[in-house]
Short mmCIF file of the C-alpha atoms (twelve columns), coordinates in Angstrom:
data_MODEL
# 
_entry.id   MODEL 
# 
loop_
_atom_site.group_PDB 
_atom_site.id 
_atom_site.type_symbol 
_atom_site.label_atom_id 
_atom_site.label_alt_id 
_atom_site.label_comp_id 
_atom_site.label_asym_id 
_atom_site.label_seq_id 
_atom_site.Cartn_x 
_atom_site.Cartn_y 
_atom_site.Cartn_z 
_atom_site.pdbx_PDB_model_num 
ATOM 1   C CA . UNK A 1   -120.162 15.796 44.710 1 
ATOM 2   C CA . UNK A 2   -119.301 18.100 41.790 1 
ATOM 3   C CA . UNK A 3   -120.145 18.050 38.481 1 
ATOM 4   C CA . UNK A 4   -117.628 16.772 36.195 1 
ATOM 5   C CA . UNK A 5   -116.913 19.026 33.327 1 
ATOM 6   C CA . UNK A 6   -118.629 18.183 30.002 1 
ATOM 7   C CA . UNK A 7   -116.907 15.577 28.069 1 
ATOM 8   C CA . UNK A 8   -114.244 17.739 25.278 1 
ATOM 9   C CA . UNK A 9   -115.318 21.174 26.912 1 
ATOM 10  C CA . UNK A 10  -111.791 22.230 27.539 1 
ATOM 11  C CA . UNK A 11  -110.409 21.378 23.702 1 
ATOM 12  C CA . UNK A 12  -111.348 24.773 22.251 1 
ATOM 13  C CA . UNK A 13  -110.929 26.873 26.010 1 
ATOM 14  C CA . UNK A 14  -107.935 24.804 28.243 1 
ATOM 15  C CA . UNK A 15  -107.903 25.881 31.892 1 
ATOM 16  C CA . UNK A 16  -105.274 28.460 32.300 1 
ATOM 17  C CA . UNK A 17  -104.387 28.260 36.025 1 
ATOM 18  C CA . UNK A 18  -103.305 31.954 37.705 1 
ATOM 19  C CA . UNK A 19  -103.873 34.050 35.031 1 
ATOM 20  C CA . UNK A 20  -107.210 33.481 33.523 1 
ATOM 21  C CA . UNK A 21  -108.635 36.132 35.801 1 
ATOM 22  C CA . UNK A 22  -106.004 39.005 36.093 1 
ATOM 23  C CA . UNK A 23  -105.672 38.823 32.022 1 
ATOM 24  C CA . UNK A 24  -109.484 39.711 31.994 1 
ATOM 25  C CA . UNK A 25  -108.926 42.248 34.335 1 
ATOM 26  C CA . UNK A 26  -106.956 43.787 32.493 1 
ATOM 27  C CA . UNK A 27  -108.947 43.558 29.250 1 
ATOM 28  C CA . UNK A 28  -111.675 45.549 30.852 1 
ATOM 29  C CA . UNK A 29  -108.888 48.131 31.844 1 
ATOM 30  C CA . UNK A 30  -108.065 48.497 28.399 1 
ATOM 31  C CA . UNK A 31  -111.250 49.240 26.931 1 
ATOM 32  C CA . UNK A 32  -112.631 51.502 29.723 1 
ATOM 33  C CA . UNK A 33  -112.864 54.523 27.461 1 
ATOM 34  C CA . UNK A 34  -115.348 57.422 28.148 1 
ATOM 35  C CA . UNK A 35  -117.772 55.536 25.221 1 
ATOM 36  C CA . UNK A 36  -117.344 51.607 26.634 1 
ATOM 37  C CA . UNK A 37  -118.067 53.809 30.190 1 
ATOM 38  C CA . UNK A 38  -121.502 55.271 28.863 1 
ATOM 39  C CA . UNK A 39  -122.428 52.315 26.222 1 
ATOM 40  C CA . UNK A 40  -121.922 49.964 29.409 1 
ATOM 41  C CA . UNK A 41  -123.963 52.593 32.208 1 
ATOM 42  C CA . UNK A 42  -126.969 53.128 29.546 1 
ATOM 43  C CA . UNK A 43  -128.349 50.019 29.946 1 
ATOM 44  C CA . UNK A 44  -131.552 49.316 31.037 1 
ATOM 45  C CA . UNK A 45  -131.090 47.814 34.683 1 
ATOM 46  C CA . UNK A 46  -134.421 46.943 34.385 1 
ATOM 47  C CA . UNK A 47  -135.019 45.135 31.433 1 
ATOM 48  C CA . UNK A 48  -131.414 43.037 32.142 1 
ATOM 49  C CA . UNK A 49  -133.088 41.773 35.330 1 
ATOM 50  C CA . UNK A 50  -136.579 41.238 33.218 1 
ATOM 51  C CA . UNK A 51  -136.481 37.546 34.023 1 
ATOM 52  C CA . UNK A 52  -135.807 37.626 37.399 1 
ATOM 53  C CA . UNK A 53  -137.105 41.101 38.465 1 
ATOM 54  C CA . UNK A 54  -140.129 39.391 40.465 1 
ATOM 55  C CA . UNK A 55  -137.919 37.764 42.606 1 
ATOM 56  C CA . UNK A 56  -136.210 40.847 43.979 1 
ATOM 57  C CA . UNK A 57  -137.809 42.057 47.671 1 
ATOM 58  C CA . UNK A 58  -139.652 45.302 47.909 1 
ATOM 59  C CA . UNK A 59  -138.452 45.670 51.117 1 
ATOM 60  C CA . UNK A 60  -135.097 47.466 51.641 1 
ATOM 61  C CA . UNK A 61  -132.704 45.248 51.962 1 
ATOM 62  C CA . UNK A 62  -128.586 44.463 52.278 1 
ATOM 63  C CA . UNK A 63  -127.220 43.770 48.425 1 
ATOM 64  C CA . UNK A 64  -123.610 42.927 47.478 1 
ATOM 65  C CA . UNK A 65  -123.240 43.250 43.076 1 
ATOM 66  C CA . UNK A 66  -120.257 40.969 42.315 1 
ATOM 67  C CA . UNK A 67  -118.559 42.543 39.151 1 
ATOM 68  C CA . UNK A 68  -120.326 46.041 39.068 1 
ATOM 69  C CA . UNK A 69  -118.911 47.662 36.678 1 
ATOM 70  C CA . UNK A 70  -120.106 51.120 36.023 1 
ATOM 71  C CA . UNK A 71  -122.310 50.808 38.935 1 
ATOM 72  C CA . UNK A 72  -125.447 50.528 36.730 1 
ATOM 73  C CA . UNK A 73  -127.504 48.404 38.379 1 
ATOM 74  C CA . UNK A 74  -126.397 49.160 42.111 1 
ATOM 75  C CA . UNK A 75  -127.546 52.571 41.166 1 
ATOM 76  C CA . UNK A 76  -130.843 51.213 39.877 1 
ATOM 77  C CA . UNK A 77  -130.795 49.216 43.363 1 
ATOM 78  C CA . UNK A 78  -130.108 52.282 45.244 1 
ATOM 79  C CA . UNK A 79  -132.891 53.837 43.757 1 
ATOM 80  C CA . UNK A 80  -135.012 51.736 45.378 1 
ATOM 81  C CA . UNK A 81  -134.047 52.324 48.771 1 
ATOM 82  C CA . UNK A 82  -131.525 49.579 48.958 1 
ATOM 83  C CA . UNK A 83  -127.938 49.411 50.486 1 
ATOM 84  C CA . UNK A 84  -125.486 48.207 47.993 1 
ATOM 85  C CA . UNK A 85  -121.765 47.037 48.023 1 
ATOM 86  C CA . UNK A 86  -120.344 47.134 44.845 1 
ATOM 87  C CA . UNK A 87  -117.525 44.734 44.037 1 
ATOM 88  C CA . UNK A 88  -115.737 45.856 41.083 1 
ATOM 89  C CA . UNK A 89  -111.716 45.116 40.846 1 
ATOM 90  C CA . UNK A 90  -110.746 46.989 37.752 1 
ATOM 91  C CA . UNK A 91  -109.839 50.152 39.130 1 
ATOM 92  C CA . UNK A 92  -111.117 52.241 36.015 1 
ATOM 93  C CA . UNK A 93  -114.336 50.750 35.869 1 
ATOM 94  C CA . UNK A 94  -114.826 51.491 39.565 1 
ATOM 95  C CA . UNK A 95  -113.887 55.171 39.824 1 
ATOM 96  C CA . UNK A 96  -115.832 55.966 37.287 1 
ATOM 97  C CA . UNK A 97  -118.906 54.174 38.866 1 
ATOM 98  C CA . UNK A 98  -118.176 56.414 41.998 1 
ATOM 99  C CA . UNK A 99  -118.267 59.587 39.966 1 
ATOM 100 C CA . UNK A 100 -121.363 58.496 38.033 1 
ATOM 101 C CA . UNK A 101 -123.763 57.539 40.981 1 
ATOM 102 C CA . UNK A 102 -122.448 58.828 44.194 1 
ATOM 103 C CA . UNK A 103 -125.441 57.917 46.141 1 
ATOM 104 C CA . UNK A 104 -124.338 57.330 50.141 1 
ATOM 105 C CA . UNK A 105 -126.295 53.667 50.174 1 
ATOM 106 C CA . UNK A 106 -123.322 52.700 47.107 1 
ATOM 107 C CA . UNK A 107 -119.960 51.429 49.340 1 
ATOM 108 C CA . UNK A 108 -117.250 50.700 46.906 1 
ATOM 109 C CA . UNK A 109 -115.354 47.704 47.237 1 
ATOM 110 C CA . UNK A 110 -111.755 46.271 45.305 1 
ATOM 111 C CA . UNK A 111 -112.260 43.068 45.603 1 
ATOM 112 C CA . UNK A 112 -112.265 40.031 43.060 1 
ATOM 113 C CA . UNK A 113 -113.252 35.961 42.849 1 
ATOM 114 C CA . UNK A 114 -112.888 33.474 43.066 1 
ATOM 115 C CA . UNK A 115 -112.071 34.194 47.114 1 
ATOM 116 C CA . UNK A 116 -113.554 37.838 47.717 1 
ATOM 117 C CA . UNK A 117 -111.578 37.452 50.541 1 
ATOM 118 C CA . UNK A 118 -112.756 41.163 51.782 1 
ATOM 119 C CA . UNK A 119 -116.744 40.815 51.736 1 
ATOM 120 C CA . UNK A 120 -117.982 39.865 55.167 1 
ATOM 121 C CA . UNK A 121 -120.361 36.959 55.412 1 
ATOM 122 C CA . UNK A 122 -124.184 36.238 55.915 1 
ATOM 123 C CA . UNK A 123 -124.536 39.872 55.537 1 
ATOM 124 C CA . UNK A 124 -126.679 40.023 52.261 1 
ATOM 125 C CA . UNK A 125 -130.063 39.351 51.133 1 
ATOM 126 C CA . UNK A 126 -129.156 39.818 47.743 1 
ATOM 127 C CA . UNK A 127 -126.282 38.316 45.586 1 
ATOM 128 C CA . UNK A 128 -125.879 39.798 41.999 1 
ATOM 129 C CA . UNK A 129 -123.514 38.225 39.554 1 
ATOM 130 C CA . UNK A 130 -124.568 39.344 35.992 1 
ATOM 131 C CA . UNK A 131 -122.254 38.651 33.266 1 
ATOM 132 C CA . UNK A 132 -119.511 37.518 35.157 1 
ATOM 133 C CA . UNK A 133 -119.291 34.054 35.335 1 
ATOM 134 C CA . UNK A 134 -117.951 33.057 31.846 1 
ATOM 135 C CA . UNK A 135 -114.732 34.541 32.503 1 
ATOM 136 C CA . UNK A 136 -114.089 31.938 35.082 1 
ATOM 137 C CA . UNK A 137 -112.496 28.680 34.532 1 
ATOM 138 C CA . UNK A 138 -114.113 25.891 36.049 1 
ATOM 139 C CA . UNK A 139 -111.306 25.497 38.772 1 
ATOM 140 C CA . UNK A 140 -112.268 29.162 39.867 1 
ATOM 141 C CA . UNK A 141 -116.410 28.365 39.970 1 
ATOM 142 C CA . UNK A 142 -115.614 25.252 41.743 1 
ATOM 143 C CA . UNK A 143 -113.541 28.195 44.633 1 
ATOM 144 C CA . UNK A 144 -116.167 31.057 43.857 1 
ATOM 145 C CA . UNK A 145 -119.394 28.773 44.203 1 
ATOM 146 C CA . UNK A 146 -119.328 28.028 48.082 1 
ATOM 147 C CA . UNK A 147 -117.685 31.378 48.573 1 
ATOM 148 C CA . UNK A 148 -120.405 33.196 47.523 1 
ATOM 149 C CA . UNK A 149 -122.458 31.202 49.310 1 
ATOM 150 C CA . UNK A 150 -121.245 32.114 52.420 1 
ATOM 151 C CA . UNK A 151 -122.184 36.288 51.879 1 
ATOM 152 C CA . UNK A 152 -125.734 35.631 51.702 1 
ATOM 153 C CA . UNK A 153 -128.586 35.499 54.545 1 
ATOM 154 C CA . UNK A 154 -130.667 32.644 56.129 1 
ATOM 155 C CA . UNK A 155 -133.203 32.768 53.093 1 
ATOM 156 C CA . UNK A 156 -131.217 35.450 50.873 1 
ATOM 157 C CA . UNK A 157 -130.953 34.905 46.984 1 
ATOM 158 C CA . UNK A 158 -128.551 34.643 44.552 1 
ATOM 159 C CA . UNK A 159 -128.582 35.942 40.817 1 
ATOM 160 C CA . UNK A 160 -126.578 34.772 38.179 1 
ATOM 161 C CA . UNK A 161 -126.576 35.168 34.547 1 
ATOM 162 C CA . UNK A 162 -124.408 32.604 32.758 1 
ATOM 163 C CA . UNK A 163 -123.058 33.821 29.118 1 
ATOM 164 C CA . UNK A 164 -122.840 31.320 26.400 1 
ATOM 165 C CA . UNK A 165 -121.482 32.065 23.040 1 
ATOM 166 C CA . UNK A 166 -118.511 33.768 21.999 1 
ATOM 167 C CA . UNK A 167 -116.507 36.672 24.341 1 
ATOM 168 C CA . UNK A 168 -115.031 40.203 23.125 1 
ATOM 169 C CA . UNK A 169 -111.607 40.329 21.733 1 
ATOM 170 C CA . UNK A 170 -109.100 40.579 25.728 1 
ATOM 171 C CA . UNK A 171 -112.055 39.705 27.632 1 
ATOM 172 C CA . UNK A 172 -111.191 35.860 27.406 1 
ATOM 173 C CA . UNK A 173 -114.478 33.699 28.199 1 
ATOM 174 C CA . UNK A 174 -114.618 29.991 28.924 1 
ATOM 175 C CA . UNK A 175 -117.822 27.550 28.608 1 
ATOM 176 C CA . UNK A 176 -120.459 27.551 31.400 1 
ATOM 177 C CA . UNK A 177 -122.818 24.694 31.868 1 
ATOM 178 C CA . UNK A 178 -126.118 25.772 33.651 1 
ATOM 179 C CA . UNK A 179 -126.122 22.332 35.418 1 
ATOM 180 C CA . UNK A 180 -122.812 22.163 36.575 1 
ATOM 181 C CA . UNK A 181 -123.493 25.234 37.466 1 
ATOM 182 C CA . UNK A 182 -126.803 24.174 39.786 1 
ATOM 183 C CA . UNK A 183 -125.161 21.069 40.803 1 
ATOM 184 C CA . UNK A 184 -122.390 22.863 42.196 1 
ATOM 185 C CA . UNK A 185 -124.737 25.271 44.202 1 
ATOM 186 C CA . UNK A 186 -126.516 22.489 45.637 1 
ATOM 187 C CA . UNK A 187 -123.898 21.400 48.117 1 
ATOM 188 C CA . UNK A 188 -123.564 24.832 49.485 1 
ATOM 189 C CA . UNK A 189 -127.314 25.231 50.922 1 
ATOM 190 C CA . UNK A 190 -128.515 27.267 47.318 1 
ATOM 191 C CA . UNK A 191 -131.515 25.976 46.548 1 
ATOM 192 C CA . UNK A 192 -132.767 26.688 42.711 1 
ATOM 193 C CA . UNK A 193 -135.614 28.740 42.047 1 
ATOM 194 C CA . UNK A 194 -135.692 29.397 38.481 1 
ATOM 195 C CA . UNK A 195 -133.698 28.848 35.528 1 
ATOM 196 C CA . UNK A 196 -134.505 30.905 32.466 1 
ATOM 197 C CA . UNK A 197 -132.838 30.959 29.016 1 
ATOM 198 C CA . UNK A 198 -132.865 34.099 27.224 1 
ATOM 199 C CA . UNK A 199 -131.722 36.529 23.738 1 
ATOM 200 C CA . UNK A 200 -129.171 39.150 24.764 1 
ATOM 201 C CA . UNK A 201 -130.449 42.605 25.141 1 
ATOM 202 C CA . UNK A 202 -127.368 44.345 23.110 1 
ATOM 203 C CA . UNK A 203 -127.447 44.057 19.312 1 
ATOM 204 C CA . UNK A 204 -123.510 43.065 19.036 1 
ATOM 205 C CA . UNK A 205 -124.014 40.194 21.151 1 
ATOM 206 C CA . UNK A 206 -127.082 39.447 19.038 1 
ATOM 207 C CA . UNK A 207 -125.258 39.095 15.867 1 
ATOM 208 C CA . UNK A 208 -122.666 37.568 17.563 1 
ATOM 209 C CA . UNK A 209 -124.787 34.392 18.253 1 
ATOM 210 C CA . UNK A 210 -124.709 34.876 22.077 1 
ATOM 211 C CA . UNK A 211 -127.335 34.130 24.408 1 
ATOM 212 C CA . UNK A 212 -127.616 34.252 28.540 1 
ATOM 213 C CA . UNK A 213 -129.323 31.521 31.630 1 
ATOM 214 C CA . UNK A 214 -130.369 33.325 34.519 1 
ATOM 215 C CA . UNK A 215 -130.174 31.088 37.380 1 
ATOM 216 C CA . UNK A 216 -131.867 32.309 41.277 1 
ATOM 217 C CA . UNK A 217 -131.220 29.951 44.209 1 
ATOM 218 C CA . UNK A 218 -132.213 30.708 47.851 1 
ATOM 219 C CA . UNK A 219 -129.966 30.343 50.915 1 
ATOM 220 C CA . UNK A 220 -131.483 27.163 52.285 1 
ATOM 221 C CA . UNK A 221 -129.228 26.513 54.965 1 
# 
């Protein structure tokens, strides 16, 4: 059974049914300027992943990055050897991933939750979804959860970092509760593995107050 959503969560953030999604799309479309493009790409892959980084096969493996943005950190799993699908809807964001890290183990997918309806199943040992969960209502997680579950491998993982604090201005986010979140992964064979609170790595989130969970789970069954 579910999780039911925290008692008064939804009195500052109501559910907006059909358009939560497309109007953050489209807030990411709006600020994809040459500046959010290289602010966003010169991140450090690795120490965004610092938490969870150990958990991460050296062997080559199959990894799909839900939400990929610039293609920052499928490029930084590239690097390594590994083939990547990058699932990235806003159209701006993803060509200019293409033209920044062309690499031939990058596909490019348009694709978006909470039904990815394009990405084939069981066919990753990997799941990445960093930073994209808060802009999901709970209605959509509840959809996206045992979706995503479905893409990954007999003993894959799944990586999620959960947002908590205040969004940018078009980029509406709602609350996330880390154990609604785990209790909702239960049911669909995701097993936790490690749950880790942590400080944001950009200063502007810092002073905004907001902080980040990174959950793993493995496929269990």
């Amino acid at each position: 059974m579910l999780a039911r959503p925290l008692q008064g969560v939804y009195l500052q953030f109501p559910v907006i049914r059909g358009r939560a999604m497309p109007d953050v799309l489209e807030g990411y479309a709006a600020v994809a300027t040459a500046d959010f493009i290289a602010a966003y790409d010169g991140l450090s892959s690795e120490i965004i992943y610092e938490h969870v980084i150990d958990l991460f096969p050296s062997r080559s493996i199959k990894i799909a990055d839900i939400g990929a943005g610039t293609g920052r950190d499928a490029a930084w799993f590239a690097d390594k050897g590994h083939e990547v699908l990058a699932i990235e809807p806003v159209r701006e964001l993803r060509e200019a991933g293409q033209s920044l890290h062309p690499a031939v183990n990058i596909k490019w997918l348009d694709d978006r939750l909470p039904h990815l309806a394009a990405v084939p199943t069981g066919a990753f040992d990997l799941v990445t979804l960093c930073a994209v969960w808060q802009h999901l209502t709970d209605a959509d997680r509840a959809i996206a959860i045992p979706r995503i579950a479905t893409m990954i491998a007999p003993s894959g993982i799944l990586i999620m970092s959960l947002r908590h604090g205040p969004g940018a201005l078009g980029r509406r986010v709602f609350p996330v509760s880390s154990d609604m979140t785990i209790e909702m992964a239960y049911p669909c064979g995701l097993r936790l593995l490690r749950r880790r609170d942590a400080n944001s790595v950009q200063r502007g989130n810092q002073a905004m107050g907001v902080s980040w969970t990174w959950l793993a789970f493995e496929k269990i069954r």
